[in-house]
N, C-alpha and C positions, 0 to 999 in steps of 0.2 A: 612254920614252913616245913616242908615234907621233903630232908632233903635227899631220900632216897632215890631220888626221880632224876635227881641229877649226876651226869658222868662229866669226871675234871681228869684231862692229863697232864700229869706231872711229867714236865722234862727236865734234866740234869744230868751231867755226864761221873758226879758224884754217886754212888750207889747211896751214902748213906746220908745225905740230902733226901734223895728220894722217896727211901723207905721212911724218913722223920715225917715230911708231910702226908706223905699217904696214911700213917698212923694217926698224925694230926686228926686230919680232915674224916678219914674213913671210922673215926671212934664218934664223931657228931652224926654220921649214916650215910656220908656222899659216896658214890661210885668211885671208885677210884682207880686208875691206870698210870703206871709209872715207863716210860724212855729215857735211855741214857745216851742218847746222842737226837743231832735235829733229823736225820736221813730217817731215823726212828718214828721221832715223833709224824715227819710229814706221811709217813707210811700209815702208820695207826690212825690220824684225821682221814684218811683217805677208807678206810675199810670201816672205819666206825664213826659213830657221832658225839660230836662232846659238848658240853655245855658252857666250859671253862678251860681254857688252858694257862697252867703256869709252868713259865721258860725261864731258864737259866739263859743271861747273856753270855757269860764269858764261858766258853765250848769248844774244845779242838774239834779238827775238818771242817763243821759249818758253824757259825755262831747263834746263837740265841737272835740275833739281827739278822740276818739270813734264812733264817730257819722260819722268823714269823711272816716273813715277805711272799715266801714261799709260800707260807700256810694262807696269805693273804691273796695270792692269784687261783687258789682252787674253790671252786664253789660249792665245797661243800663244806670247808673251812672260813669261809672268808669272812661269815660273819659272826663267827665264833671271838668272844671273847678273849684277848691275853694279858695276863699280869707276869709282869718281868721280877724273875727272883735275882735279889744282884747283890755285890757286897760294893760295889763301886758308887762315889759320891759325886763321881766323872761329870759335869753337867752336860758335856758336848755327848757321851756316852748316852745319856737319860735323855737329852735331846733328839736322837738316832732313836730311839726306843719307841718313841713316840711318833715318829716320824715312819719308822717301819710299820707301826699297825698296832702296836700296845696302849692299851686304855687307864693303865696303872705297874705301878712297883712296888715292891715290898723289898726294904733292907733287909739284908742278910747279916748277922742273924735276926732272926724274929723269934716275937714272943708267940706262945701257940693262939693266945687269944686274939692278938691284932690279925693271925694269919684265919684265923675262924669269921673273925669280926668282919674283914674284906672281904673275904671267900662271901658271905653273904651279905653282902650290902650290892657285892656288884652281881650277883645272879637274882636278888630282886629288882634291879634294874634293868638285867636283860627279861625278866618276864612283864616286866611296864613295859618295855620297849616289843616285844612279842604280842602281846595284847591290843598295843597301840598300830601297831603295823596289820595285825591279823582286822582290827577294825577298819579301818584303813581301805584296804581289800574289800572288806564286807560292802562297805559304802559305794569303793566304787564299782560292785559288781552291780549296788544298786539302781547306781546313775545310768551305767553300760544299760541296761535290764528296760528301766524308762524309758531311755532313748529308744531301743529296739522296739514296744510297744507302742509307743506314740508314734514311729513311722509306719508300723503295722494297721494302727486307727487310722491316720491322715489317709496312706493308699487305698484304706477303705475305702475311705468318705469321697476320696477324689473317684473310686469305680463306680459305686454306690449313686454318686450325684450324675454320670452318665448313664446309670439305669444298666448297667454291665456287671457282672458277676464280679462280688468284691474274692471270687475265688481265685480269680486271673492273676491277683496279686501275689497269692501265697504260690499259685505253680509257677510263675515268673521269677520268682528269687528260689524255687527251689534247683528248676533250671539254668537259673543264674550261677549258684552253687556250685553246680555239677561241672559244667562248662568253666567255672576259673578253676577249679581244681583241677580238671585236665589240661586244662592251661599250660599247670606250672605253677599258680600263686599261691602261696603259703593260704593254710588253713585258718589263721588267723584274720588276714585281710582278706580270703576269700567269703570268712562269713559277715565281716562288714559289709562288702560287695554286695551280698545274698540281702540284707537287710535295708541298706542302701535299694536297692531294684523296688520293694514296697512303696517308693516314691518317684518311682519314674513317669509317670503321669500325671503327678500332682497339680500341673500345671490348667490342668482339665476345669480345677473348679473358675478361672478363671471366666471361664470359655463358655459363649449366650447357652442356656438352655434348649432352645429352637433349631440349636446347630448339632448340640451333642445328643437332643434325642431324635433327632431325623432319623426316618427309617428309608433306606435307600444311600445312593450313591451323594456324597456333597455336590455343590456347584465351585465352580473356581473361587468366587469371593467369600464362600464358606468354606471352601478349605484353606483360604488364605489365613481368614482368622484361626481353623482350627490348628492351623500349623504356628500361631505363634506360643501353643502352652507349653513347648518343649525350652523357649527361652524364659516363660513368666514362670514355670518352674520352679528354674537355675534362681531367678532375680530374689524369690519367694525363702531359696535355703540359704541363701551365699552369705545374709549376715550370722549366718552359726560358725563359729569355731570348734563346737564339738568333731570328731574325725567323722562321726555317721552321715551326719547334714553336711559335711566339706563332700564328704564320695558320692551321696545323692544329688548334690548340686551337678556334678559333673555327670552321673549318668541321663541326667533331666536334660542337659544339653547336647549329649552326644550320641545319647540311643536312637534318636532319626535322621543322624548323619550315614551317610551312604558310601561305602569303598569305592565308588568310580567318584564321586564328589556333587553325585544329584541329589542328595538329602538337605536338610531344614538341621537348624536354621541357621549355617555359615558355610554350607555347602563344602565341609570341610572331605579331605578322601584319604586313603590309606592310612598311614600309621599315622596320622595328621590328628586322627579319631583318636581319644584317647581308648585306653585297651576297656575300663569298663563300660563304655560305651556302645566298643565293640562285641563285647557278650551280650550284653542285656536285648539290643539289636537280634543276636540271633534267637534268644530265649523268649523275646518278646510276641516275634512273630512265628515262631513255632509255635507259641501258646494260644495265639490269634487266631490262627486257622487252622489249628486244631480242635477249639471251640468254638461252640454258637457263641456269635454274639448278637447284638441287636440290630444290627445293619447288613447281617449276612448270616446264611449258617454253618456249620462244621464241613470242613470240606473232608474229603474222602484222606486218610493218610496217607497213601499216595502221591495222593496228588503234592500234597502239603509238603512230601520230602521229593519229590523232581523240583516242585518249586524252590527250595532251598538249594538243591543241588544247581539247579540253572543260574541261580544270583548270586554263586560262588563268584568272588573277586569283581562282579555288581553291585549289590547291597553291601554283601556280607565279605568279612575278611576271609582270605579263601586257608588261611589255617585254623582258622576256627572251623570251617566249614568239614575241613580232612578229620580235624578232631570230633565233630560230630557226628559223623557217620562211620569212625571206626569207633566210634563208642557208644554208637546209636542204640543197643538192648539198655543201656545205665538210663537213657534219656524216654525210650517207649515203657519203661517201667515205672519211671513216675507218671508218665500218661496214663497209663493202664489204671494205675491206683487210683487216679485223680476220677478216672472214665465211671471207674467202678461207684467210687465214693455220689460221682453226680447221679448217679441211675440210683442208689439205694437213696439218696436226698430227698429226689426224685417222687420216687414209690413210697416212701413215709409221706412227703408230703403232700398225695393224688390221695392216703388214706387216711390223712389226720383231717382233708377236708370229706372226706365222704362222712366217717363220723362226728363232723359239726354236722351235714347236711340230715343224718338220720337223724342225730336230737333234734334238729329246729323241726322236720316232719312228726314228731314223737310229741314235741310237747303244744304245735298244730293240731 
């Protein structure tokens, strides 16, 4: 074991305690730092990082028991390590010790071997425990990683199977993004949101074929059914307990709910909606009619933003609506990209079919 890697503070209000273990310890190659009081030691955890701390209990102004409690509500201590240096056989004493946040003691006096011999027995246990935790994480950033994928596939597949551009899905939660982040909501639940929106449609594959590839306007009893995908969705995610599939379930049910309360499918209105419902809604159909789709084409941006401006507190929640258009360059900016990206798609794909079309004339 390499123990140079590791830094231990020695606390004790004894100078020559202190200096014994720091010679101890620092002659086997560990880091060593020595405090003679706890206002000391919590100062020192605080500006540096230890690997190990050993405290003396018994300590004028603050105790050895005071001092680890202390060490134990700062986070950057907390999960550091403490062995109680003590000369007391107290059990009510060692009881407290354990009880404040210490994982071990050591009698006072000790031999140098027993205090070497601990010193590393418990810092290879905190790097199993470092390991096991740092695995831990790995795993579930894997699971996190999955999930986000397989909603990114499914929203495909459910665009994909209406014959609509599975791109609508990626501008949709990037717009989703944008808009809970101006919100207000943390950056964290605003990218589950964002990933979450991938399946706001899903409910689509449900729904005849002959209905979702109509070219033209529905009739009543086909939009009847096309409006029930917003609840077979919801029905489709609801048995997940993952948090991804618990937020998609709810955006699948509330993104074509309407603020005045004329939306599908509970006709629910104002803050009735839940709030990511109430983004996806506006991000949804910005992204709508700002692109072709297959039953209409790209309406002019203009027009696309009177439209939203007019279904403030109709459709749409009319603070989301303020928040969009004073932040409307953050929202035409992912448009623009998006615009750009489809035109160069576009143009690679008008000339990756012309040179099939000159080999099949060439080998004609």
């Amino acid at each position: 074991m390499d123990n140079s890697k590791y830094k231990i503070l020695v606390v004790d209000d004894v100078r020559e305690n202190v200096q014994l273990v720091v010679a101890v310890l620092g002659k086997v190659g560990y880091q060593m730092v020595g405090a003679y009081d706890g206002l000391t030691a919590i100062r020192k955890s605080r500006e540096e990082s230890f690997d190990l701390i050993l405290l003396d209990i018994m300590m004028p102004i603050m105790s050895g028991l005071d001092t680890c409690k202390y060490l134990k509500q700062n986070k950057k201590s907390a999960s550091v390590p403490v062995i109680f240096l003590t000369a007391s056989d107290d059990k009510q004493i060692l009881t407290e010790a354990y009880n404040a946040g210490g994982v071990d003691y050591i009698k006072k006096p000790f031999f140098k071997e027993e205090l070497i011999a601990r010193v590393n027995s418990r810092l290879k246990l905190r790097d199993y425990e470092k390991n096991l935790e740092n695995e831990v994480q790995m795993r579930t950033k894997e699971i996190a990683d999955t999930q986000i994928q397989l909603m990114q596939v499914l929203g495909g597949i459910s665009e994909g199977h209406s014959k609509e551009t599975q791109q609508h899905v990626k501008r949709v939660s990037e717009f989703t993004y944008t808009l809970a982040k101006l919100y207000g909501i943390g950056d964290k639940e605003a990218k589950i949101l964002q990933n979450a929106a991938f399946l706001h449609d899903i409910g689509k594959i449900a729904v005849r074929d002959n209905i979702l590839h109509k070219d033209g306007v529905l009739d009543k009893s086909e939009f009847a059914e096309m409006k029930k995908h917003a609840q077979m969705g919801a029905d489709m995610l609801s048995y997940s307990e993952l948090p991804l599939f618990k937020a998609a379930t709810i955006v699948c049910l509330h993104h074509h709910e309407k603020w005045d309360g004329s939306g599908y499918p509970n006709s629910l209105s104002g803050e009735n909606i839940h709030i990511y419902g109430r983004i996806v809604a506006l991000a949804d159909v910005f992204d709508a009619l700002s692109f072709k789709r297959t039953y209409k084409n790209a309406w002019a941006q203009e027009e696309v933003l009177k439209f939203i401006k007019d279904m403030s507190a109709k459709h749409f929640d009319p603070k989301l609506v303020d928040i969009f258009f004073d932040n409307i360059d953050e929202f035409l900016k992912i448009y623009d990209f998006h615009k750009e990206a489809f035109k160069t798609q576009k143009k690679l794909s008008k000339n990756k079919r012309g040179k099939i079309l000159q080999w099949l004339f060439k080998e004609l």
